[in-house]
C-alpha positions as CSV (number, residue, x, y, z in Angstrom):
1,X,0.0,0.0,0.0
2,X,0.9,3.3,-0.7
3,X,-0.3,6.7,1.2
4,X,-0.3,10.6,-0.7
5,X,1.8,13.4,0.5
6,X,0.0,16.6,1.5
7,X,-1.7,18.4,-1.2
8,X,-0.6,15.0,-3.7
9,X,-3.3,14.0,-5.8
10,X,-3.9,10.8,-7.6
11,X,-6.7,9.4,-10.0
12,X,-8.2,5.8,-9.7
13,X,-10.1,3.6,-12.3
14,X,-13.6,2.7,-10.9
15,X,-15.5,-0.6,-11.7
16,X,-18.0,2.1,-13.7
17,X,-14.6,2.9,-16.0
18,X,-14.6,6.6,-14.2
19,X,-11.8,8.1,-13.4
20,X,-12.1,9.3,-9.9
21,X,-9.3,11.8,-8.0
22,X,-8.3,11.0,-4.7
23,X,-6.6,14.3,-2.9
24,X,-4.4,14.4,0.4
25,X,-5.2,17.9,2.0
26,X,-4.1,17.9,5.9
27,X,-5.0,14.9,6.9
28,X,-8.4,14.7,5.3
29,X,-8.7,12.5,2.1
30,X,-11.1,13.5,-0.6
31,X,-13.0,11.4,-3.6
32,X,-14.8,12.4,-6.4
33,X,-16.6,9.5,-6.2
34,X,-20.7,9.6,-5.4
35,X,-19.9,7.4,-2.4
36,X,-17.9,9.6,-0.9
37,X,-19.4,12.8,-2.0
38,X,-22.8,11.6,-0.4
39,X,-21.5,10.6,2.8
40,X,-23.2,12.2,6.0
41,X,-20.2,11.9,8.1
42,X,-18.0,14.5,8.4
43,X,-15.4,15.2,5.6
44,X,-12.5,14.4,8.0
45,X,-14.4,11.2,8.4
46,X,-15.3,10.2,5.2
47,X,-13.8,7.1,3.5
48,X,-14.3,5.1,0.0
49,X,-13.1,1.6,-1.4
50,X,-10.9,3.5,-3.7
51,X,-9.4,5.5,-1.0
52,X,-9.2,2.3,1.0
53,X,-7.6,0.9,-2.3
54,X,-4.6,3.1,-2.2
55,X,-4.1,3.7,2.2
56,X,-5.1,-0.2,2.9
57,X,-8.3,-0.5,5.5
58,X,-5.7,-0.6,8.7
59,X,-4.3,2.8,8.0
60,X,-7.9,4.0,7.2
61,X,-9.7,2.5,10.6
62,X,-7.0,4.3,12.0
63,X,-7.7,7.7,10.5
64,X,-11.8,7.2,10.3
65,X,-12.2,5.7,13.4
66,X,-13.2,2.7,12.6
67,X,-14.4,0.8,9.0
68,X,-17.1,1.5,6.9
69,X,-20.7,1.5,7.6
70,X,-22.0,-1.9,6.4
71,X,-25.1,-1.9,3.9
72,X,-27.6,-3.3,6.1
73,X,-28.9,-7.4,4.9
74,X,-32.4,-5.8,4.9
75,X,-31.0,-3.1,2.5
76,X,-29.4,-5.4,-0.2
77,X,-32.3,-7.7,0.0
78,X,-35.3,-5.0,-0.7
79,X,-32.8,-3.8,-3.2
80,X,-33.1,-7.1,-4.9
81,X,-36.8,-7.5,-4.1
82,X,-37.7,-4.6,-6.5
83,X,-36.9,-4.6,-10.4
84,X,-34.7,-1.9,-11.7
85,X,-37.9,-0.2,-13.7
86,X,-38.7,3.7,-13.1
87,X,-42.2,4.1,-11.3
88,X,-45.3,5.0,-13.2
89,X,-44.8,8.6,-12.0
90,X,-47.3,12.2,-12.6
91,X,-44.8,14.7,-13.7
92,X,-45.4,18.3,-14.0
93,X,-45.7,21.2,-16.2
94,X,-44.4,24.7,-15.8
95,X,-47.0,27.0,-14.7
96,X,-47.3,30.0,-17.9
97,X,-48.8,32.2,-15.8
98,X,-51.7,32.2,-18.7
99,X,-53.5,29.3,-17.3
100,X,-56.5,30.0,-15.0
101,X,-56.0,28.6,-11.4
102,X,-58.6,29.6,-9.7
103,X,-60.1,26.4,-7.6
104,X,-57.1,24.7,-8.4
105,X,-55.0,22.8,-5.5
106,X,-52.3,24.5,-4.0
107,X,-49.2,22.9,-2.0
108,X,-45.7,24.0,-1.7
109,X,-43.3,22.4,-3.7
110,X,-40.8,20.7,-1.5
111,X,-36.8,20.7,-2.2
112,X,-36.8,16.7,-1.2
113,X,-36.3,13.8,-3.6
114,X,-39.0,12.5,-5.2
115,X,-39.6,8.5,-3.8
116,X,-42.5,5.9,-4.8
117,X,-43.8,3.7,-2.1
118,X,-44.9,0.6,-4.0
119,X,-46.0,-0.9,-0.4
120,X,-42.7,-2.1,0.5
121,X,-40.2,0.0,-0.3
122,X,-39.2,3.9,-1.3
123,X,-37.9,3.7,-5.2
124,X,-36.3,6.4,-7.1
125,X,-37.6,8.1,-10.6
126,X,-35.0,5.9,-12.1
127,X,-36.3,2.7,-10.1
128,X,-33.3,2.4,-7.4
129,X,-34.3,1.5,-3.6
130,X,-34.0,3.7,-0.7
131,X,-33.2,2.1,2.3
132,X,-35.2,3.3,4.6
133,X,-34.9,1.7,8.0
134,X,-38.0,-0.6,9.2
135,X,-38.7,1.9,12.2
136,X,-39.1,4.3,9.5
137,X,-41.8,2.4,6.9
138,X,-43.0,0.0,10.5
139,X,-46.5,2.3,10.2
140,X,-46.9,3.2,6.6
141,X,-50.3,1.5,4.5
142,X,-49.3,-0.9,2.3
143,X,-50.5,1.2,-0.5
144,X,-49.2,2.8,-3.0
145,X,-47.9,6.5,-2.4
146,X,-46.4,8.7,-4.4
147,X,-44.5,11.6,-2.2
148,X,-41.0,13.3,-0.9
149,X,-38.4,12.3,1.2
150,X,-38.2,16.0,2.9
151,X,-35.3,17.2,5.3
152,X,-36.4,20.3,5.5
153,X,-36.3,23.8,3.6
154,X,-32.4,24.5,2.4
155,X,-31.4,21.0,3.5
156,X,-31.8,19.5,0.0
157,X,-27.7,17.9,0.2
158,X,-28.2,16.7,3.6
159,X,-31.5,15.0,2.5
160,X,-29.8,13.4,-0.7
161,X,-27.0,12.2,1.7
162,X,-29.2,10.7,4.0
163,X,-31.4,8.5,1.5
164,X,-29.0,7.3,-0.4
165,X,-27.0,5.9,2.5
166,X,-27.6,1.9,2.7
167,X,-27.0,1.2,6.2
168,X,-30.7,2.0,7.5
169,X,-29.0,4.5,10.1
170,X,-30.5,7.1,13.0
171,X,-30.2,9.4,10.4
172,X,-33.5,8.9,8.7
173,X,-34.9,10.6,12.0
174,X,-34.2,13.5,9.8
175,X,-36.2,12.7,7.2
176,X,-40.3,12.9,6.9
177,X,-41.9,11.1,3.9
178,X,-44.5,13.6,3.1
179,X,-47.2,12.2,0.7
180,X,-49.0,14.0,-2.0
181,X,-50.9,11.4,-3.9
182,X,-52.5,7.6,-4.2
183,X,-51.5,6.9,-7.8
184,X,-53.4,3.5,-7.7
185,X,-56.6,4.6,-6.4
186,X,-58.9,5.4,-9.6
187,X,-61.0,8.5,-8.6
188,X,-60.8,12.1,-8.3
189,X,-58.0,13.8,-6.6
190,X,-60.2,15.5,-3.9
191,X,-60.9,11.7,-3.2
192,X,-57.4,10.2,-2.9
193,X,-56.7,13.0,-0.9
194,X,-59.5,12.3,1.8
195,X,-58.3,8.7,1.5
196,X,-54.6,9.9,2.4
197,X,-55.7,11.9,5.3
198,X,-56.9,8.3,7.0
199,X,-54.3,5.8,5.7
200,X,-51.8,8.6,7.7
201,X,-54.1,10.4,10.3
202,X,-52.6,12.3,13.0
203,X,-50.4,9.6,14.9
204,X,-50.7,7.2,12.5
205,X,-46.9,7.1,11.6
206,X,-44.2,9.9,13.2
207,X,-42.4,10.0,10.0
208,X,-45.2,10.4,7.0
209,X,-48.0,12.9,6.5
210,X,-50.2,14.2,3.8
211,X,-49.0,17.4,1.8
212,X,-51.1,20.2,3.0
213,X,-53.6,21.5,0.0
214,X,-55.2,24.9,-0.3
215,X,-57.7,25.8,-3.1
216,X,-56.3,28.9,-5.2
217,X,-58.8,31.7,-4.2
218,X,-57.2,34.0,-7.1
219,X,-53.6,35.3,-8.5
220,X,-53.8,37.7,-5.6
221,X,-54.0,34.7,-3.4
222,X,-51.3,32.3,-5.2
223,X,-48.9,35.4,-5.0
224,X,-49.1,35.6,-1.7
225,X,-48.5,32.1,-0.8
226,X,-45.8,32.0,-3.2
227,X,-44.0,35.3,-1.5
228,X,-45.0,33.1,2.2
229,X,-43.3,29.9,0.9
230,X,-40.0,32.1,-0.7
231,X,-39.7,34.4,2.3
232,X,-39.4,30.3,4.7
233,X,-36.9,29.6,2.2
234,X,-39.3,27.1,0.3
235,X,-38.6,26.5,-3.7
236,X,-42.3,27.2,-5.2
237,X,-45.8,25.7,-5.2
238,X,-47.6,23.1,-7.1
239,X,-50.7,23.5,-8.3
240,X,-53.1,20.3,-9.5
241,X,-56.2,20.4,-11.0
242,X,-59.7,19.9,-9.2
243,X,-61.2,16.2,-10.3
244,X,-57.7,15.1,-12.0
245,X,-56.7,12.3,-12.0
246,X,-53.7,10.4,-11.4
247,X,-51.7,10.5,-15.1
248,X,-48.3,8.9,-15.8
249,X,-46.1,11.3,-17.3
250,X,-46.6,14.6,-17.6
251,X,-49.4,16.4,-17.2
252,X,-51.0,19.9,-17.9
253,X,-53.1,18.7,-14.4
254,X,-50.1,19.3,-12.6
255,X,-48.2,22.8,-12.7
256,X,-44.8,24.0,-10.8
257,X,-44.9,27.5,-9.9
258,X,-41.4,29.0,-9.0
259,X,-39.7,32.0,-9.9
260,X,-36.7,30.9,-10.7
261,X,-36.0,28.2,-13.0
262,X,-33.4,24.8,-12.7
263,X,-32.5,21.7,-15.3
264,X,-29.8,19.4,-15.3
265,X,-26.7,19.6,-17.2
266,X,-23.5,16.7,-17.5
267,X,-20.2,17.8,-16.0
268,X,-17.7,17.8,-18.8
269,X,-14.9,19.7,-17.7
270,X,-13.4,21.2,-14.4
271,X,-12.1,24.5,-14.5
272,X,-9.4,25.2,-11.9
273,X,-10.0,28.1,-9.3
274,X,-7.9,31.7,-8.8
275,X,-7.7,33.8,-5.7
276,X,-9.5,32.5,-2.8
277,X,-10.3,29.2,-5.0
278,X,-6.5,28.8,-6.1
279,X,-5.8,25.1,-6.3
280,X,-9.1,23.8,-6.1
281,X,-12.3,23.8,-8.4
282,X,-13.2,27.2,-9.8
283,X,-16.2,26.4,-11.8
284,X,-17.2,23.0,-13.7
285,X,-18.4,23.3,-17.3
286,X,-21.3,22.0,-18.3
287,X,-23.1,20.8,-21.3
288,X,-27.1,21.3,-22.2
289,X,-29.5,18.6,-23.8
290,X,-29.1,20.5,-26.6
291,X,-25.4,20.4,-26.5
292,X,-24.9,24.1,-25.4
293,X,-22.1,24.2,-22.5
294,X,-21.9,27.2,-20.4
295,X,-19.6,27.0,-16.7
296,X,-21.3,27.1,-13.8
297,X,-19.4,28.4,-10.6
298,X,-21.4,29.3,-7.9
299,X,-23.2,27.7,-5.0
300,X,-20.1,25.0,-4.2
301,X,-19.4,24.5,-0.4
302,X,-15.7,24.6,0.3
303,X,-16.0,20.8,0.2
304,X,-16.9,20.2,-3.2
305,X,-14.6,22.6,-4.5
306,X,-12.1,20.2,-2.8
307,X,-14.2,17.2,-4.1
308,X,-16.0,18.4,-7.1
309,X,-18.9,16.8,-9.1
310,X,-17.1,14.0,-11.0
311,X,-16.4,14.2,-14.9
312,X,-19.8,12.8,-16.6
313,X,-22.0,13.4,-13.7
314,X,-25.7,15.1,-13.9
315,X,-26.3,18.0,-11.8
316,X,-29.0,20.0,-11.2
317,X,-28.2,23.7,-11.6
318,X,-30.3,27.1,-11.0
319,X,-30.8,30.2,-12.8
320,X,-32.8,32.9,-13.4
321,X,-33.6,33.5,-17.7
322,X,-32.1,32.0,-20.4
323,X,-29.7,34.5,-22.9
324,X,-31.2,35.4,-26.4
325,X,-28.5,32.8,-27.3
326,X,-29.8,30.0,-24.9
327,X,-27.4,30.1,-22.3
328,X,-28.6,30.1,-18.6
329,X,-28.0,33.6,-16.7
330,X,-26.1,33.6,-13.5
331,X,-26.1,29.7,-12.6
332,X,-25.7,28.3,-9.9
333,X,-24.6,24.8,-8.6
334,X,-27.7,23.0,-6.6
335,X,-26.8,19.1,-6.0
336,X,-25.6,15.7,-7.9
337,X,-28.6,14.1,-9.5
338,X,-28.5,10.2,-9.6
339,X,-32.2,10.0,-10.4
340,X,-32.0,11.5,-13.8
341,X,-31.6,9.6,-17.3
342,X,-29.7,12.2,-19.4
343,X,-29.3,10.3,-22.6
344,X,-33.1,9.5,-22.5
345,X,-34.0,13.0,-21.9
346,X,-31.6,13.6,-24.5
347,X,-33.1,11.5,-27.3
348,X,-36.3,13.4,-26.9
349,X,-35.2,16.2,-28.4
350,X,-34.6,14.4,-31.2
């Protein structure tokens, strides 16, 4: 085995044929691996097969403390209990402002990640398990529900950390799954809805409840909840319409209000820092569906510029209008998306 100087940098083949950098900064050892990235332990504390690869697991128990979470024998067998297939998901529109709303259903839109519960377990858009722990699912119906894995407002990396660890730890106590819909239940929404409140009535299960609804009185009204939600540091609302039912894909029933927008983009290049952000990650370039690239290099934590977004990773990026040429204005870096198909997305525009 073989150990890094300080500041000495080396890159590592992973199983996935990525290249992944492994950095020695003061004692702390970074990865631009996802498994390291989405770690909720500290960064001091944080630990990967490829760093283990290079330091040997004595010399990292040693550093970490102790080795590696396990994943959990409940964990890898739900994993292999559900088929790798994306959920039969309602996806929204983007609200026009042109569209009457009056009557419509109004809920905040929550900065969680997305999760289908097919009864027995929480699956991604993409079809991957969550492994929640069995005191966290213990109460929930065994009915399908479509809803959000929710930290809280602003807590959108801690969240994604969190749900996709597999060893079923305390830190789900974190998490609430809150529940907007009943996708299998064929009737009108006002109806699934009534049907949510008593599948997860009020001590039913500490850990889920139903999304709270309003009906839009006006614009006056939607404005005004939209400022409330903004000023709690909320994203937006949803808004879905009276009688609808429950559509896969997406729908004009469904409508995201927000007034900002965000998309995904693949990481293509890293773009070193100056000044402050000398020897670390300035900015990562990124590249459109459409092919457009444009850099993006704001909203990083001092950590990911240490450990930035791996080459050929989707991200999910922020920004307020796009440029008479296309190009998103003022961008800024939001999270690592594993729950997105870019190719597919891709091929649509095709």
């Amino acid at each position: 085995m073989v150990d890094l100087a300080p500041h000495e940098s080396v890159e590592l083949l992973g199983s996935s044929g990525t290249y992944y950098r492994i950095k020695h900064v003061g004692g702390v050892y970074t990865c631009t691996c996802p498994a390291w990235l989405h770690q909720s332990t500290p960064v001091a504390q944080r630990s990967c097969k490829h760093i283990r690869a290079i330091r040997g697991d004595a010399a990292e128990e040693a550093r970490t403390g102790g080795p590696p979470p396990p994943r959990s024998p409940r964990a890898v067998a739900a994993a292999a209990a559900v088929k790798s297939t994306a959920p039969p998901l309602l996806l929204a529109h983007s609200w026009t402002g042109a569209e009457d709303v009056i009557g419509w259903w109004m809920s905040e839109k929550l900065d969680g990640v997305r999760a289908y519960w097919n009864g027995e377990a929480f699956v991604s858009r993409l079809g991957n398990v969550y492994a929640a722990p069995p005191w966290f699912t213990a109460q929930l119906p065994r009915q399908v529900l479509d809803g959000e894995l929710w930290g809280g407002r602003k807590r959108f990396q801690r969240t994604v950390s969190i749900v996709r660890r597999q060893d079923e730890g305390r830190e789900w106590e974190e998490i609430r799954f809150v529940v907007f819909d009943a996708p299998e239940l064929a009737a009108p929404f006002e109806e699934r809805l009534a049907q949510l409140d008593t599948w997860l009535a009020p001590g039913v299960s500490p850990y889920a409840s139903p999304l709270a609804q309003a009906r839009c009185e006006d614009r006056a009204h939607l404005d005004r909840e939209l400022d409330r939600v903004e000023a709690l540091g909320g994203e937006g609302l949803m808004l879905r319409r009276p009688g609808s039912r429950y559509e896969v894909g997406r729908s004009y029933s469904l409508l995201k209000v927000k007034r900002f927008s965000d998309a995904e983009a693949r990481v293509v290049a890293h773009l070193p820092g100056t000044g402050k952000h000398s020897g670390r990650l300035g900015a990562v370039l990124v590249e459109m569906l459409d092919g457009t690239r444009f850099s993006v290099g704001t909203g990083f934590t001092d950590a990911e510029r240490e450990a930035p977004p791996p080459i050929g990773a989707i991200v999910t990026y922020r920004y307020q209008e796009l440029s008479d040429g296309g190009v998103p204005r003022f961008p800024t870096f939001v999270a690592i998306r594993d729950d997105y198909d870019f190719e597919a997305e891709r091929a649509k525009l095709r």
